[in-house]
Steps between C-alpha positions, in 0.01 A plus 500: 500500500602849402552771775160669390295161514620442840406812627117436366472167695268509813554275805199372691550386885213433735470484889212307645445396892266343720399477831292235708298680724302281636487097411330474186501873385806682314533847418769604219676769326706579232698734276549453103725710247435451183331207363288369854392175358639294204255247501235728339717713262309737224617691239495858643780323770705373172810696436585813740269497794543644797236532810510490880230266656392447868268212612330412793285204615363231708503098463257314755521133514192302563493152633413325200785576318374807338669831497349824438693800354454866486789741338538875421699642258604842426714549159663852451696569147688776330263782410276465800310209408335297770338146496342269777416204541316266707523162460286265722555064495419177605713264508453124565749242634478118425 
């Protein structure tokens, strides 16, 4: 890579905790620079892309192997632009 195509390449890094609070509920936070989730990448994130996102949320375990989730977002990018999210799922254990 030339000098000038090095100094156009973004790095992503991401920060996430959690916390048991009590014995079947979790709390959690995190921090994201760039690209927050890879698994779920779309074309406005293709290329240069750079945003800071926060998240905060909630996991409770139920007895029958089911977890519930609940997750903020909040997205800021060059320019201003804002986005959140909420993102609420069930998820079942065998």
């Amino acid at each position: 890579l030339t000098a000038e195509e090095r100094a156009g390449l973004e790095a992503s890094a991401a920060l996430r905790v959690s916390y048991q609070v009590w014995p079947r509920l979790w709390v959690n936070g995190g921090y994201a620079r760039g690209i927050e989730n890879f698994e779920t990448v779309t074309l406005d994130r293709i290329g240069e892309f750079r945003a800071d996102t926060g998240s905060a949320g909630v996991r409770l375990d139920l007895p029958s192997l089911t977890s519930a989730y609940a997750v903020y977002d909040q997205q800021r990018r060059p320019g201003g632009a804002m986005m959140h999210r909420v993102t609420l799922s069930l998820v079942q254990r065998f």
